[in-house]
N, CA, C and O atoms as CSV, one atom per row, in Angstrom:
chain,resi,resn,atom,element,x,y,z
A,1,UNK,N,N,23.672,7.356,-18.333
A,1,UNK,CA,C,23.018,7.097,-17.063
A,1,UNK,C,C,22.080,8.268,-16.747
A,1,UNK,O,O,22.465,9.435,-16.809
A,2,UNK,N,N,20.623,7.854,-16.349
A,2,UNK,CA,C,20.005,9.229,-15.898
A,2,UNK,C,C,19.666,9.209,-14.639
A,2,UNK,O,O,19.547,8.198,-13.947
A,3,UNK,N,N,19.480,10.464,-14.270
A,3,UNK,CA,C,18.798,11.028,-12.880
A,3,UNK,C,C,17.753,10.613,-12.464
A,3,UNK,O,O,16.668,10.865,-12.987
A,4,UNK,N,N,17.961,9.744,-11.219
A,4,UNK,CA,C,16.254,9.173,-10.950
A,4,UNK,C,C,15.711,10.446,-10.153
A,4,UNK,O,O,16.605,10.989,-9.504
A,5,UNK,N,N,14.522,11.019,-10.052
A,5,UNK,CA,C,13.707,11.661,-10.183
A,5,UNK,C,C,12.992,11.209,-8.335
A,5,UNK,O,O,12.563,10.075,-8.123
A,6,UNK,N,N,12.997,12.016,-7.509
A,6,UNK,CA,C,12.667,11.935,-5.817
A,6,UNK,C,C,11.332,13.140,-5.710
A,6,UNK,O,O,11.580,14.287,-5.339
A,7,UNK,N,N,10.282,12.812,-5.989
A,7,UNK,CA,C,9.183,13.852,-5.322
A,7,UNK,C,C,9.175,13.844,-3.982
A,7,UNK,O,O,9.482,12.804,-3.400
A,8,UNK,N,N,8.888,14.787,-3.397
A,8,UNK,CA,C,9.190,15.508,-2.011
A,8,UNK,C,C,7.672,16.283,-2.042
A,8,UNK,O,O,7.327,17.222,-2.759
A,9,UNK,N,N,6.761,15.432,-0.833
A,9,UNK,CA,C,5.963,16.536,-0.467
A,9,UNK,C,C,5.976,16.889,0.801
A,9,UNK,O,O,5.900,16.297,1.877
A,10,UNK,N,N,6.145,18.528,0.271
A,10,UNK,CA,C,5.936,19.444,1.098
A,10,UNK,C,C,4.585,20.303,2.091
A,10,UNK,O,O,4.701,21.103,3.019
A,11,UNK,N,N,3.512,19.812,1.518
A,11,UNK,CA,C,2.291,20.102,1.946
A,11,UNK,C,C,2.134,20.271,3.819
A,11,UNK,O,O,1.660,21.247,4.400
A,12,UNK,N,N,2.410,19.641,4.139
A,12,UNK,CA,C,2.350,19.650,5.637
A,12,UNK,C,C,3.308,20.180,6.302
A,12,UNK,O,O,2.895,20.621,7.374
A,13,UNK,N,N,5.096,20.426,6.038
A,13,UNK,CA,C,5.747,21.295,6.337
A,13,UNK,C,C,5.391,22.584,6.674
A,13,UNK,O,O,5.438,23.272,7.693
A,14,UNK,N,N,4.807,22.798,4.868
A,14,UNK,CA,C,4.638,24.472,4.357
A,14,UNK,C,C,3.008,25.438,5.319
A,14,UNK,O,O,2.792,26.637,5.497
A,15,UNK,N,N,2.085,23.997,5.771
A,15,UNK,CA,C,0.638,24.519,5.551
A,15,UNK,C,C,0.864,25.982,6.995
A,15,UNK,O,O,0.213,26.958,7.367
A,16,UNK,N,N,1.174,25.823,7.085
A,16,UNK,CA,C,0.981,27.215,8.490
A,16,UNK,C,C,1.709,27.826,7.910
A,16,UNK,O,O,2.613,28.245,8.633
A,17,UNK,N,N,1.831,28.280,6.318
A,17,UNK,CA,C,2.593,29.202,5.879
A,17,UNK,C,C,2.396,29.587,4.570
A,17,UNK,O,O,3.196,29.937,3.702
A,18,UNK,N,N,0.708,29.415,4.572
A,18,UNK,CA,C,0.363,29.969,3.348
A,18,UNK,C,C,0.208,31.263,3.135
A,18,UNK,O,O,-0.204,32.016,4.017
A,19,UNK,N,N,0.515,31.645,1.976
A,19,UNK,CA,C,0.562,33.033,1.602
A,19,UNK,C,C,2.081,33.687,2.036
A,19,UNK,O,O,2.223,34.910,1.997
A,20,UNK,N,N,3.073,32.905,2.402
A,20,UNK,CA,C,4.343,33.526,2.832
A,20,UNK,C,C,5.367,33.283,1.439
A,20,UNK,O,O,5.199,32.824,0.309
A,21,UNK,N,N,6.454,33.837,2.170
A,21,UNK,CA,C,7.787,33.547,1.496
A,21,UNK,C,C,8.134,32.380,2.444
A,21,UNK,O,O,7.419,32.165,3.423
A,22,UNK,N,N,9.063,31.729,2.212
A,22,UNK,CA,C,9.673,31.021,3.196
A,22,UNK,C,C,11.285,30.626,2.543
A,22,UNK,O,O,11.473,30.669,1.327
A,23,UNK,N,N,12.295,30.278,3.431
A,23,UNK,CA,C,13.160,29.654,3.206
A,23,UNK,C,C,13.064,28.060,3.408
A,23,UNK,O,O,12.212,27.713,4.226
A,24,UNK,N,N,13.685,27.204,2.891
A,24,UNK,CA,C,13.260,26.095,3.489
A,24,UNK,C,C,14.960,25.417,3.155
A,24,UNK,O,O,15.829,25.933,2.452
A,25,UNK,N,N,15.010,24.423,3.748
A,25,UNK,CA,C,16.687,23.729,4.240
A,25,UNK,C,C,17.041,23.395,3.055
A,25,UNK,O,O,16.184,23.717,2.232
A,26,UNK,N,N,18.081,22.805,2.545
A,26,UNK,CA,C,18.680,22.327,1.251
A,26,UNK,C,C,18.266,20.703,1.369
A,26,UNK,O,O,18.218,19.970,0.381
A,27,UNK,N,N,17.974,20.261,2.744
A,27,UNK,CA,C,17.012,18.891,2.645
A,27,UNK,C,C,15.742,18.539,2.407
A,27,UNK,O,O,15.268,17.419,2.215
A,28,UNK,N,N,15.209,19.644,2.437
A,28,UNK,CA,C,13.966,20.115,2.680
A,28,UNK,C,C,13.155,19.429,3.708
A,28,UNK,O,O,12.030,18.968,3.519
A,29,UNK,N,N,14.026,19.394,5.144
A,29,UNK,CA,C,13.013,18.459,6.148
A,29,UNK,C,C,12.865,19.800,6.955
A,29,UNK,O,O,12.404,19.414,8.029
A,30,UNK,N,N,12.998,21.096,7.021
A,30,UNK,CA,C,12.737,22.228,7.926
A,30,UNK,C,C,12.290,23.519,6.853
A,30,UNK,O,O,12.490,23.656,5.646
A,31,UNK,N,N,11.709,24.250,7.700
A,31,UNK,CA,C,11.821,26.134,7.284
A,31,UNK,C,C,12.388,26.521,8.424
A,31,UNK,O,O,12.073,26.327,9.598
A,32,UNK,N,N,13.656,27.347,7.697
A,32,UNK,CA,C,14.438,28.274,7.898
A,32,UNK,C,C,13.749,29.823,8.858
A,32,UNK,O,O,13.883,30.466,9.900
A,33,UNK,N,N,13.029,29.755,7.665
A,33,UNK,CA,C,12.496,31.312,8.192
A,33,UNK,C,C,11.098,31.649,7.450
A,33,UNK,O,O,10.770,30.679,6.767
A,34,UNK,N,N,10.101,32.792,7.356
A,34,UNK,CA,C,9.216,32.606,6.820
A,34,UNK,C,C,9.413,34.566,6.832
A,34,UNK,O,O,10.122,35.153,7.649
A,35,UNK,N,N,8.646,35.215,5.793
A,35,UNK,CA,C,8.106,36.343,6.220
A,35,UNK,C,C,7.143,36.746,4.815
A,35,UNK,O,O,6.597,36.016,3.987
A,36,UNK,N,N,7.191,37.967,4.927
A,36,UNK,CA,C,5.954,38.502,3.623
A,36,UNK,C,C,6.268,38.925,2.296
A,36,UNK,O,O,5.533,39.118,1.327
A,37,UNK,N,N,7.755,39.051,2.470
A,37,UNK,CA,C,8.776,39.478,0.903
A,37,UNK,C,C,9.554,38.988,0.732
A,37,UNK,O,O,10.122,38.539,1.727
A,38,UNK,N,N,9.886,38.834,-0.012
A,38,UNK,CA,C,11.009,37.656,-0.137
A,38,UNK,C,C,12.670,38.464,0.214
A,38,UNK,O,O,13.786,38.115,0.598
A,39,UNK,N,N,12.032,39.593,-0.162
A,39,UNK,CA,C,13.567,40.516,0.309
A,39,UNK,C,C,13.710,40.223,1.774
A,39,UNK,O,O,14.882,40.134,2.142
A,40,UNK,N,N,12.642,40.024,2.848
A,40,UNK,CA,C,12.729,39.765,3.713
A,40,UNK,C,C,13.242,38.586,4.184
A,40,UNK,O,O,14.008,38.627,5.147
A,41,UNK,N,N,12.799,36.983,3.401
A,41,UNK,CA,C,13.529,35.968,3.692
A,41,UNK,C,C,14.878,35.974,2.848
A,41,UNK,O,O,15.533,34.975,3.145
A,42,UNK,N,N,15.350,36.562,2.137
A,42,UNK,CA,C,16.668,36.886,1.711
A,42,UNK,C,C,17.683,37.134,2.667
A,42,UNK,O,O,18.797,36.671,2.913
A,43,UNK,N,N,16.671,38.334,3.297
A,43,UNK,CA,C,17.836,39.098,4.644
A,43,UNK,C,C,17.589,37.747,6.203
A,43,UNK,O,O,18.639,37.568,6.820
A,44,UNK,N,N,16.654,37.127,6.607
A,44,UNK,CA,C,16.535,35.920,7.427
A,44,UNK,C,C,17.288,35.287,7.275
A,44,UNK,O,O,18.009,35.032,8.240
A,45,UNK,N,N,17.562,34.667,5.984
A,45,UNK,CA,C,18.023,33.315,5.542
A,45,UNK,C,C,19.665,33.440,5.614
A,45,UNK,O,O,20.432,32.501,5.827
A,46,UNK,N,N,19.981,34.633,5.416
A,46,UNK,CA,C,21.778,34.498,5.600
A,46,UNK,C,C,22.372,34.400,7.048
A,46,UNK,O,O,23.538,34.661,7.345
A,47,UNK,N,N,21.240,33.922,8.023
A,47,UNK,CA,C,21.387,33.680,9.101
A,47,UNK,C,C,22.105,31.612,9.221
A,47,UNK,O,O,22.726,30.952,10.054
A,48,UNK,N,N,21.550,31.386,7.952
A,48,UNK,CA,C,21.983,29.995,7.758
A,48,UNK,C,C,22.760,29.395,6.720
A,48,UNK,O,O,22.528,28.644,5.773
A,49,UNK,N,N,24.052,30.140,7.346
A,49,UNK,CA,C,24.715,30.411,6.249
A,49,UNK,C,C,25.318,28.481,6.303
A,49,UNK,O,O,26.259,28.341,5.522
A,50,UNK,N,N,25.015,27.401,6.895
A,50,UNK,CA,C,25.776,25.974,6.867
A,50,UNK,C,C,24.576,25.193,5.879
A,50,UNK,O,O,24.750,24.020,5.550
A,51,UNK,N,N,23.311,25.981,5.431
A,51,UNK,CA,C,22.329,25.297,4.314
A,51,UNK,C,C,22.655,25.826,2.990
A,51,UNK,O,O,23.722,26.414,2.816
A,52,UNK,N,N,22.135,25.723,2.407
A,52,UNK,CA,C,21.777,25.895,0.844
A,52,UNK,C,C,20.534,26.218,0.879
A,52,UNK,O,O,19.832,25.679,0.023
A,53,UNK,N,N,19.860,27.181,1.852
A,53,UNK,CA,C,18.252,27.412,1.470
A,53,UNK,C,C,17.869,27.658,0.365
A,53,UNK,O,O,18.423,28.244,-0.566
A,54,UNK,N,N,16.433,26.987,0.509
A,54,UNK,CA,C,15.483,26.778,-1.261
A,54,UNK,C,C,14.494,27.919,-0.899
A,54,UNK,O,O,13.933,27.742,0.182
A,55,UNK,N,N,14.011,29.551,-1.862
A,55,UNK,CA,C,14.030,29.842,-1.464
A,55,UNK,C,C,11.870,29.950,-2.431
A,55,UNK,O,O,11.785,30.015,-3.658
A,56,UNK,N,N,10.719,29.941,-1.635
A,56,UNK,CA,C,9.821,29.933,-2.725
A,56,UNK,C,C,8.674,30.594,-2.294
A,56,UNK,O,O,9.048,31.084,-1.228
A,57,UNK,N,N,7.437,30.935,-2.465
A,57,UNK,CA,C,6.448,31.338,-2.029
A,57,UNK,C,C,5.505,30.167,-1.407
A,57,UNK,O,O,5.664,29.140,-2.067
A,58,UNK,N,N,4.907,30.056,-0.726
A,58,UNK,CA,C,4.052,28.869,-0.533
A,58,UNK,C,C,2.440,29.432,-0.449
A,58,UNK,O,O,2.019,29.942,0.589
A,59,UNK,N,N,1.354,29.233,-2.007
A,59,UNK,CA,C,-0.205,29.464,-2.038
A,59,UNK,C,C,-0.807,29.661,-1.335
A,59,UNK,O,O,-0.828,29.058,-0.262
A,60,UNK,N,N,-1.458,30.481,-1.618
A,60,UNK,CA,C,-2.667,30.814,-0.511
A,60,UNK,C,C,-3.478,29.415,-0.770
A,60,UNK,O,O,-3.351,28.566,-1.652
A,61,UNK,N,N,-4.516,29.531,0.547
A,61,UNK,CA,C,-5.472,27.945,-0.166
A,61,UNK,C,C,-5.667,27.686,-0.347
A,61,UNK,O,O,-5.622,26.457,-0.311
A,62,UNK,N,N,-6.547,28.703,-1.152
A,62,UNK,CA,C,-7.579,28.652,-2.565
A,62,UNK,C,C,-6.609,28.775,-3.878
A,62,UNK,O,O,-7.066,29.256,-4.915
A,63,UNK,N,N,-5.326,28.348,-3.801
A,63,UNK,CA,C,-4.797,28.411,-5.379
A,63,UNK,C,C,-4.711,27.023,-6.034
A,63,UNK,O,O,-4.724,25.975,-5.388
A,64,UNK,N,N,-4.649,27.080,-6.959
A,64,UNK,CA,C,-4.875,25.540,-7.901
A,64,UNK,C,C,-3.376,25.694,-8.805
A,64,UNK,O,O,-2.779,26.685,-9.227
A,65,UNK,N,N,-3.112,24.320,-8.872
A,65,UNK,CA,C,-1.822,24.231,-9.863
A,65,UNK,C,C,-2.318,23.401,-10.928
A,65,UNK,O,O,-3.441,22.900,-10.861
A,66,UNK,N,N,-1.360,23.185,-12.147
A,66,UNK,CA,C,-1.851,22.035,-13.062
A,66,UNK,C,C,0.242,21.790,-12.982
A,66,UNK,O,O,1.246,22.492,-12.867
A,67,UNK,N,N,-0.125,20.367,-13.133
A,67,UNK,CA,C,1.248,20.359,-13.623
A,67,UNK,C,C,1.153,19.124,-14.637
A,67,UNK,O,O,2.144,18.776,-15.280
């Protein structure tokens, strides 16, 4: 049996938070917390300690992905 596969966009959550760290929920329908290092959303995020925060950078605007 395999894993069906759920894309999740995040684009409109994340956009007032480009160029950050952020935490974001283990549902991913919120951010947790946001700051400029990630050591920083490390130390934020154990404020929520009832999630599983996901923890990632979110691009500046001008960055391009390929996937």
């Amino acid at each position: 049996m395999t894993e069906e596969k759920v894309i999740v966009d995040l684009s409109k959550l994340l956009e007032p938070y480009q160029g950050k760290w952020v935490a974001i929920s283990g549902d991913k329908a919120r951010v947790l917390c946001a700051a400029n290092t990630i050591e920083e959303v490390l130390e934020k995020s154990q404020h929520y300690k009832d999630d599983e925060p996901i923890l990632l950078r979110v691009p500046d605007e001008h960055t391009a992905h390929l996937l």
